[in-house]
C-alpha positions as semicolon CSV with decimal commas, in nm:
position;residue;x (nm);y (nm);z (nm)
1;X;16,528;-2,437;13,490
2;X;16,352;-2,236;13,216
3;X;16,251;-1,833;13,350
4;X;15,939;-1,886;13,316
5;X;15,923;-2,152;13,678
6;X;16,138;-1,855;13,906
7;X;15,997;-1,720;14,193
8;X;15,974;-1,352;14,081
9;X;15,796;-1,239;14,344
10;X;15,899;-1,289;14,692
11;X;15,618;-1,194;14,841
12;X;15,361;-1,401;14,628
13;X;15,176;-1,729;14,654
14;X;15,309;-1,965;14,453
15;X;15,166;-2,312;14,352
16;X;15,486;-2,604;14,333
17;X;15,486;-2,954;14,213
18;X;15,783;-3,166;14,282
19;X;15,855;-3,481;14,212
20;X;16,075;-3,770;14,341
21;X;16,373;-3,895;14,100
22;X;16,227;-4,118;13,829
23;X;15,867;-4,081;13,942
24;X;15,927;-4,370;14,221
25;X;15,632;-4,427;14,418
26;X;15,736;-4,370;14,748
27;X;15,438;-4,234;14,886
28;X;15,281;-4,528;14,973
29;X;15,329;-4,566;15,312
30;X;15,195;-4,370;15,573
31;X;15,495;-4,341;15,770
32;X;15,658;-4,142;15,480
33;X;15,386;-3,968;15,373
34;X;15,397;-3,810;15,775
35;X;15,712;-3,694;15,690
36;X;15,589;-3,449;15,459
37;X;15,325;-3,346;15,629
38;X;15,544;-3,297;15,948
39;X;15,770;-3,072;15,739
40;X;15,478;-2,859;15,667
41;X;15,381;-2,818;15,992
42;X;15,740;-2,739;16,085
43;X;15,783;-2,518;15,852
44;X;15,425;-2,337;15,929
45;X;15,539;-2,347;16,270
46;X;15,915;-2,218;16,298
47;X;15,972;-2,134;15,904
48;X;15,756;-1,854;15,857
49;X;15,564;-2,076;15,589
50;X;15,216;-2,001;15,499
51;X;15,056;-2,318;15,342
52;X;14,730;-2,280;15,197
53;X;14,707;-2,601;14,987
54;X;14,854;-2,960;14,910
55;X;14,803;-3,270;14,801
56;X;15,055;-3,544;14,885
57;X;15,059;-3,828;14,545
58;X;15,304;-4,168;14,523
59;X;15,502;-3,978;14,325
60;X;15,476;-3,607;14,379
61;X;15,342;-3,359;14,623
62;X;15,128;-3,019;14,489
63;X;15,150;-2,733;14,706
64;X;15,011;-2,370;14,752
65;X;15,220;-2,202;14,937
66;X;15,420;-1,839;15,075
67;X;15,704;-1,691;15,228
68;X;15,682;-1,453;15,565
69;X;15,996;-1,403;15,505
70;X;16,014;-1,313;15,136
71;X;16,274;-1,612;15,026
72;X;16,025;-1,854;14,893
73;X;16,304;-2,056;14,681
74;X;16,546;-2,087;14,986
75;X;16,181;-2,207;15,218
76;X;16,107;-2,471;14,956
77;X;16,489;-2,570;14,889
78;X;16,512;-2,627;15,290
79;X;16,199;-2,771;15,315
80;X;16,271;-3,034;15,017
81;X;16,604;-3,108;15,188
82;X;16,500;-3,200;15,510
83;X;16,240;-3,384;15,361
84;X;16,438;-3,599;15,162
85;X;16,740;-3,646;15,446
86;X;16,419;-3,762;15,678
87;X;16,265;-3,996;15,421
88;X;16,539;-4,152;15,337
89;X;16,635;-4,219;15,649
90;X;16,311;-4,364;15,702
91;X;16,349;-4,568;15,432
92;X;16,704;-4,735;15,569
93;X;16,617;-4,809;15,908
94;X;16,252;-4,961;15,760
95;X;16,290;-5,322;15,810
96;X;15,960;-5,400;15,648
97;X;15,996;-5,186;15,327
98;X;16,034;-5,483;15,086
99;X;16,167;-5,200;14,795
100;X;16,453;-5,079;15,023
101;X;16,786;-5,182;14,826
102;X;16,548;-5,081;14,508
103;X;16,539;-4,737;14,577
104;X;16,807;-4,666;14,744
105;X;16,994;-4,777;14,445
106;X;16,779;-4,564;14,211
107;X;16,840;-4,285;14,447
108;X;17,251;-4,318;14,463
109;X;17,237;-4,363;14,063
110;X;17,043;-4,060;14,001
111;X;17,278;-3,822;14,246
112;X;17,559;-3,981;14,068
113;X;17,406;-3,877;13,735
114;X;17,352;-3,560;13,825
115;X;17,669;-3,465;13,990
116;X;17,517;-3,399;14,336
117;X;17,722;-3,382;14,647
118;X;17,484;-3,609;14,837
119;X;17,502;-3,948;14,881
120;X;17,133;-4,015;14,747
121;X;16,915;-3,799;14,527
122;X;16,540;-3,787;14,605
123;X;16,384;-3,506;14,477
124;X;16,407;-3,395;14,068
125;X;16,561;-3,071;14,056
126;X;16,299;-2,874;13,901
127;X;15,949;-2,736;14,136
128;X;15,821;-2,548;13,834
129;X;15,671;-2,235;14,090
130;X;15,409;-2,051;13,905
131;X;15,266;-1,756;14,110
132;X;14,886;-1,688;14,176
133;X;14,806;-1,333;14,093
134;X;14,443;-1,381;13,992
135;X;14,116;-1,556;14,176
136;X;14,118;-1,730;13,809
137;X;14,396;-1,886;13,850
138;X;14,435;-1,928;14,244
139;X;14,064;-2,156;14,200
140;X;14,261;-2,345;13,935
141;X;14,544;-2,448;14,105
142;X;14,356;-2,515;14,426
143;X;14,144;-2,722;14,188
144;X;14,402;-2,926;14,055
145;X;14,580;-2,949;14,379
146;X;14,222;-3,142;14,509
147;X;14,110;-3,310;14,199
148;X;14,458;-3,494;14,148
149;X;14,391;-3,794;14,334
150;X;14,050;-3,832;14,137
151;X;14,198;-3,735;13,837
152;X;14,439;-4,077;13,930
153;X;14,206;-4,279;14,035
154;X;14,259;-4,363;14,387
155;X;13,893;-4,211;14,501
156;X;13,606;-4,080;14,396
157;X;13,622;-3,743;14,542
158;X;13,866;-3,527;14,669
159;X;13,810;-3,510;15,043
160;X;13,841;-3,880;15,042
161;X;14,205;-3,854;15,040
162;X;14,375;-3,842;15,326
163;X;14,715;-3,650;15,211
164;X;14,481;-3,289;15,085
165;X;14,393;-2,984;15,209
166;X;14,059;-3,072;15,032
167;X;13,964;-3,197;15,393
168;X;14,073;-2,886;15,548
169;X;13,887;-2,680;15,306
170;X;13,548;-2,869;15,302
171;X;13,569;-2,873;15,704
172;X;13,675;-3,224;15,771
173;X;13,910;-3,379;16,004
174;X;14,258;-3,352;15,824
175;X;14,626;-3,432;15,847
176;X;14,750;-3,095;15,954
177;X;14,627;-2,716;15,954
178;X;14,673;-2,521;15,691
179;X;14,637;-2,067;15,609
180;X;14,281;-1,965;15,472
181;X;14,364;-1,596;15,626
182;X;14,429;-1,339;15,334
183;X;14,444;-1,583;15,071
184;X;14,134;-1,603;14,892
């Protein structure tokens, strides 16, 4: 990981992006996708996590996020970890995922690739944390957070998607709560 994605601060808001090996799209059912969300809530909840944007994609998840605690890499390593142990899980005991040998192949080649320790690898290494010390750059991110699901194609606005704070923030009915307080 290049020094420029560290988490410097351990106080700050940082915005993360991270990826599943190989870009596989396992974000496309619901009952994985409330997996992540369930983390966050967890991790709002018992972690000392303040979440104050995300956006879960096929692929990736976006998130704005900060430490209580002041150990924002060791928050987001435990949160990715449980993640993937629960997902994967998921993925072995679902008797209608029609991919299941697929990517649970792709996820065993890629740990064995890489060395790890595990079994599977789901995650890419790399969550490329870049903190928010300006409004500037805080409405960015938030912006890009929202607008990625546009951006892809898969609706025409960004409250349409169910996985995004963009409900939260525009009042709506969303997946789970998220921090306004102090933020903005």
């Amino acid at each position: 990981m290049s020094r420029k994605y560290k988490f410097k601060n351990p106080e700050g808001a940082y915005f993360v992006s991270f990826a599943t090996i190989n870009w596989i799209d396992v974000f496309t059912r619901e009952k994985y996708m409330d997996i992540v969300t369930n983390n966050i809530a967890y991790c709002r909840r018992e972690k000392g996590m303040d979440c104050f944007a995300y956006c879960i994609m096929p692929t990736h998840v976006h998130m704005i996020f900060r430490d209580q605690n002041s150990n924002p890499q060791s928050l987001l390593k435990d949160f990715k970890r449980h993640t993937a142990r629960s997902v994967i899980e998921a993925i072995k005991n679902n008797v209608q995922e029609s991919r299941k040998e697929w990517m649970l192949w792709m996820m065993q080649r890629s740990a064995k690739k890489n060395g790890n320790k595990a079994e599977h690898q789901f995650w890419q290494h790399h969550n490329k944390p870049i903190e928010l010390w300006s409004p500037k750059v805080i409405k960015q991110k938030l912006d890009y957070i929202h607008d990625n699901p546009v951006e892809s194609g898969f609706v025409t606005r960004p409250v349409d998607w169910k996985y995004s704070s963009a409900r939260n923030y525009a009042e709506m009915p969303a997946e789970i709560e998220i921090d306004l307080v102090g933020f903005m």
